[in-house]
C-alpha positions as CSV (number, residue, x, y, z in Angstrom):
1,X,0.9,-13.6,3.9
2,X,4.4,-14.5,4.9
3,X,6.0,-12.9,7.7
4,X,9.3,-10.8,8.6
5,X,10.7,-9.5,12.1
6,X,13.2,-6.4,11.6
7,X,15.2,-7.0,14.9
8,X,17.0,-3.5,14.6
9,X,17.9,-0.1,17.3
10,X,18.4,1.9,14.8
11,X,14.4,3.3,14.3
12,X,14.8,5.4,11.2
13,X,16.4,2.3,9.6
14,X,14.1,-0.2,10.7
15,X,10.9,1.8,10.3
16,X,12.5,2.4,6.7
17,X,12.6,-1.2,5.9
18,X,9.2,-2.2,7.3
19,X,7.4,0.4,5.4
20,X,9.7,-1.0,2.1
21,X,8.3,-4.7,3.1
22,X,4.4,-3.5,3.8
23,X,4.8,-2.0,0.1
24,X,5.6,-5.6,-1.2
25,X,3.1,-7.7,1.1
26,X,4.5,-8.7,3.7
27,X,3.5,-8.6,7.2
28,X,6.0,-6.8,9.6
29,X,7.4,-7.4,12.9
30,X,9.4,-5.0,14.5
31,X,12.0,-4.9,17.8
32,X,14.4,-2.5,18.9
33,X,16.9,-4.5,21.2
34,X,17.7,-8.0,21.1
35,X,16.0,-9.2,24.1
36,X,12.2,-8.5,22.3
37,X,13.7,-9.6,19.4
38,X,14.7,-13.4,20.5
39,X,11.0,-13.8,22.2
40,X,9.5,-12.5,19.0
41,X,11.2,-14.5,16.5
42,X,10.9,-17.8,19.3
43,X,6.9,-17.4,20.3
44,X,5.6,-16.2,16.5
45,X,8.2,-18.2,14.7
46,X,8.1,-15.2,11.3
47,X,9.0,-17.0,8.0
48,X,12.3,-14.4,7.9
49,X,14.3,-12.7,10.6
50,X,16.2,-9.3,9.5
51,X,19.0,-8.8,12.7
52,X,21.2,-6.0,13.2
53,X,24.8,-7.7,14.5
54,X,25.5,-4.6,17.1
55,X,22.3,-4.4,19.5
56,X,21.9,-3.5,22.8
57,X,21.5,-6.3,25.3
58,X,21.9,-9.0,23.3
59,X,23.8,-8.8,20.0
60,X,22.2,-10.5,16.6
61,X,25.8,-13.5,16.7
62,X,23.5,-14.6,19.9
63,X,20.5,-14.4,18.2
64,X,21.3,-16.4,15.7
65,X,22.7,-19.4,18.4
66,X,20.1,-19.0,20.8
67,X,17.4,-19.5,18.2
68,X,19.5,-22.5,16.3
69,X,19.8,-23.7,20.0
70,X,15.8,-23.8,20.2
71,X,16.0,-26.0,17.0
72,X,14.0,-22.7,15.8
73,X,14.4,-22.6,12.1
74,X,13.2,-19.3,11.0
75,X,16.3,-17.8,8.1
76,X,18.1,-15.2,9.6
77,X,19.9,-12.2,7.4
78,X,22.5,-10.4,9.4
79,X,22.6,-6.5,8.5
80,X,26.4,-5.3,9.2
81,X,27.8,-1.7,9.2
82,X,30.9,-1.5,7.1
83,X,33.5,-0.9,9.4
84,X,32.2,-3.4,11.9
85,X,34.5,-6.9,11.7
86,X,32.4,-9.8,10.7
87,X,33.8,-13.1,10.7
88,X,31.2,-14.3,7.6
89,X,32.2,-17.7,7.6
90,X,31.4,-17.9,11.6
91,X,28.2,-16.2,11.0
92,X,26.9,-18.8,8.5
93,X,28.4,-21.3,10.6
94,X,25.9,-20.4,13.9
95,X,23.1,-20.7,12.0
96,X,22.6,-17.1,9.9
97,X,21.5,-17.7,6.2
98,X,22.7,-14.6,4.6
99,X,24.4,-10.8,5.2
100,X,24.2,-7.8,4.1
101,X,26.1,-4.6,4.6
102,X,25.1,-1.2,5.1
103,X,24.4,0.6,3.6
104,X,22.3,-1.0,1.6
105,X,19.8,-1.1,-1.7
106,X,15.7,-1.5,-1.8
107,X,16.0,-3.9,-4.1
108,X,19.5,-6.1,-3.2
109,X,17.6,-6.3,0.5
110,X,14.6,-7.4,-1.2
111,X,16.5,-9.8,-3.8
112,X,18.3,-11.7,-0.6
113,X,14.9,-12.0,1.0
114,X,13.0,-13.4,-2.0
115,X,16.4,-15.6,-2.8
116,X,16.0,-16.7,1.0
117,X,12.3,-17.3,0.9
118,X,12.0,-18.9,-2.4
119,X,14.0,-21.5,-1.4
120,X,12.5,-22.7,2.0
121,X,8.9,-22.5,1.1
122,X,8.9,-25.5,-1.1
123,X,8.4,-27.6,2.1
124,X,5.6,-25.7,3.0
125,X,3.6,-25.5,-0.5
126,X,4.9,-27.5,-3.1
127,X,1.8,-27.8,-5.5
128,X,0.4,-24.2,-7.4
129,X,-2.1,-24.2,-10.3
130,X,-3.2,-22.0,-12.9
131,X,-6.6,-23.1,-14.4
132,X,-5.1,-26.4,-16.3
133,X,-1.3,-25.7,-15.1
134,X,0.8,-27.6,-12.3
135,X,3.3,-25.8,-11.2
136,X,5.9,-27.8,-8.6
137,X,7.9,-25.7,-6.7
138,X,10.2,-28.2,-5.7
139,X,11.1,-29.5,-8.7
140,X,10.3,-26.5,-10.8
141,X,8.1,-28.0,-12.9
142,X,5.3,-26.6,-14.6
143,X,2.8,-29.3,-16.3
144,X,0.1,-28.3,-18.8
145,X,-2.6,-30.5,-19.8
146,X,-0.4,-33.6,-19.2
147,X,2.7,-31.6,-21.2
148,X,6.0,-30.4,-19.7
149,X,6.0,-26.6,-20.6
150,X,9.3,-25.2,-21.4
151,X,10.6,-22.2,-19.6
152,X,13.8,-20.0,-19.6
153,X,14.4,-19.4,-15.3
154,X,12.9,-15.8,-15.5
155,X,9.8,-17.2,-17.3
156,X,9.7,-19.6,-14.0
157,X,10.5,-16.8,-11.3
158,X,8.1,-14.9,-13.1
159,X,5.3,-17.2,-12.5
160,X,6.2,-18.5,-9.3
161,X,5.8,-14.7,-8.1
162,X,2.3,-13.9,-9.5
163,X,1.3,-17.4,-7.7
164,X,2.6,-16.3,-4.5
165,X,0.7,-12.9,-4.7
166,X,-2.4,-14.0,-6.1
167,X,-5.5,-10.8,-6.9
168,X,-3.1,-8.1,-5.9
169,X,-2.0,-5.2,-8.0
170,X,2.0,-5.7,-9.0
171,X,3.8,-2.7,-10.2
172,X,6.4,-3.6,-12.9
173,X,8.8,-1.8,-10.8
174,X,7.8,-4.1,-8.1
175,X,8.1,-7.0,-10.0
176,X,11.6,-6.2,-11.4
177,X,12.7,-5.9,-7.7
178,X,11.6,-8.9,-6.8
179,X,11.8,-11.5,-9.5
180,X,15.4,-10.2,-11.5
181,X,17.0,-8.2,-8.2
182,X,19.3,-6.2,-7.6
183,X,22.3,-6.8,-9.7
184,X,20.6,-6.7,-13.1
185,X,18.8,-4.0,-14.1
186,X,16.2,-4.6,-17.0
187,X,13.5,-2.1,-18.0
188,X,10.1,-2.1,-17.8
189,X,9.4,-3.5,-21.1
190,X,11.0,-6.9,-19.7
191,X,8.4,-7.7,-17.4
192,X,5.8,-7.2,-20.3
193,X,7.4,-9.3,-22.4
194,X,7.7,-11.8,-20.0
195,X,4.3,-11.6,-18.9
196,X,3.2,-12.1,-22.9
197,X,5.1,-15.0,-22.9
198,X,3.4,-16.7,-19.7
199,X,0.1,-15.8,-21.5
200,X,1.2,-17.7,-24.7
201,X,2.3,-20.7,-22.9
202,X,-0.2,-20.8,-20.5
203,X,-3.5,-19.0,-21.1
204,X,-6.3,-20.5,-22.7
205,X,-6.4,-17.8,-25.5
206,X,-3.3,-15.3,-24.8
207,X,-5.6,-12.8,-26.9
208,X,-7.9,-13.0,-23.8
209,X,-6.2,-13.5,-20.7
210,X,-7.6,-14.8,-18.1
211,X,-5.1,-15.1,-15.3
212,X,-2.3,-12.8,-16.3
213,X,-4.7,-9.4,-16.5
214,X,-3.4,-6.0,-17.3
215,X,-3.9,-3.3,-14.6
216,X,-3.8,-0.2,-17.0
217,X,-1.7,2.5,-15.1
218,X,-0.7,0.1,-12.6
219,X,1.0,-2.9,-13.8
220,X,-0.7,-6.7,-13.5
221,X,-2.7,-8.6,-11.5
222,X,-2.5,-12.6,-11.3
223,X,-6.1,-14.1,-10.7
224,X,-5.5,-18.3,-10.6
C-alpha cells in the first residue's frame, strides 16, 4: 500500500483529501504546519508528499529544498490558492514535481497523483504477472506466452491499475478517476469495454474470466 503525507493547515481541506485518498487505497499521513510536516516526510520517507505553499512556520518552497537538500526523493505536489503568486518555474526548479491550484477536482488531484506515481514506481517493481502474462512497467510491455500483446495506452493503464490493486473491489467510477483523469470524461460503459478487451487478450477463456472478475453492483475485482 503506497503512502501519501497531506502537509496542509487548512483541516477541513486536508481531512477532505485524506478521506478522498483512503477511498482509493492509499495510506494517509497527515500534518498541519510545516515543521511536522518536514520530520514526517524525512523519518517515513511516504511514496508522495501533498504541500500546501502558505503554512505556518515553515512554508511548503522550504519544504521542498530542505527535503531535496536531504537527497530525500519522495515527489512533492504543491497545492496553491489562486491569488497567491507562484513562480512555477522556481517551484519545479527546487525540487517540486507538480502544482495544483485551488480550488481543485477529486479526480484532477487524483489524476496528478497517479500521473506522479505511475511514473516513479518502475524503479521499485518493474516485473507484474497475470497467470501466463509479463507485464514490464518500464518498458511497457506486456508479453503472453512468449508473444508481444498489442495494446492501445488505456488498454495498458488499464491493466497496470488492476495490478497495482490486486483482490480489491474497484468501482468503475473509481477506475475512471484514476486510469483516464480528469480532463476526459468517458462513461461507464468505457471501463467495461476495456475490461472485455483485457479479458480477450489476456484471459485463458474471456467467456470465463479468471483474473478480470465482475463484482455485480460493485464494479471489478483483479485476482492475479
Amino acid at each position: 500500500m503506497q503512502t501519501i503525507l497531506v502537509i496542509d493547515d487548512d483541516e477541513s481541506l486536508r481531512d477532505t483529501i485524506g478521506v478522498m485518498l483512503e477511498q482509493e487505497g492509499f495510506r494517509v499521513l497527515l500534518a498541519g504546519d510545516g515543521r511536522s510536516g518536514l520530520e514526517k516526510a524525512l523519518t517515513i520517507k511516504p511514496d508522495l508528499a501533498i504541500v500546501d505553499l502558505r503554512l505556518p512556520g515553515l512554508n511548503g518552497t522550504e519544504i521542498c529544498k530542505q527535503l531535496r537538500a536531504a537527497q530525500n526523493k519522495t515527489p512533492i505536489i504543491i497545492l496553491s490558492a489562486i491569488g497567491d503568486e507562484v513562480d512555477k518555474v522556481l517551484l519545479l526548479e527546487i525540487g517540486a514535481d507538480d502544482y495544483v491550484v485551488k480550488p481543485f477536482g477529486r479526480r484532477e488531484l487524483l489524476a496528478r497523483i497517479r500521473a506522479i506515481l505511475r511514473r516513479v514506481s518502475p524503479g521499485t517493481h518493474t516485473l507484474l504477472h497475470v497467470g501466463e502474462t509479463e507485464v514490464d512497467l518500464q518498458r511497457r510491455s506486456v508479453i503472453r506466452k512468449g508473444e508481444q500483446v498489442r495494446m492501445t495506452p488505456a488498454e495498458y493503464n488499464l491493466l497496470v491499475y488492476f495490478l497495482q490493486n490486486p483482490d480489491r473491489p474497484l468501482t468503475r467510477d473509481m477506475i475512471l478517476n484514476s486510469v483516464w483523469g480528469y480532463d476526459s470524461f468517458p462513461n461507464t460503459r468505457t471501463v467495461d469495454a476495456h475490461v472485455v478487451k483485457l479479458r480477450q487478450k489476456l484471459e485463458p477463456d474471456p467467456n470465463v474470466p479468471r483474473h478480470f472478475i465482475t463484482v455485480h453492483g460493485v464494479g471489478y475485482r483483479f485476482l492475479p
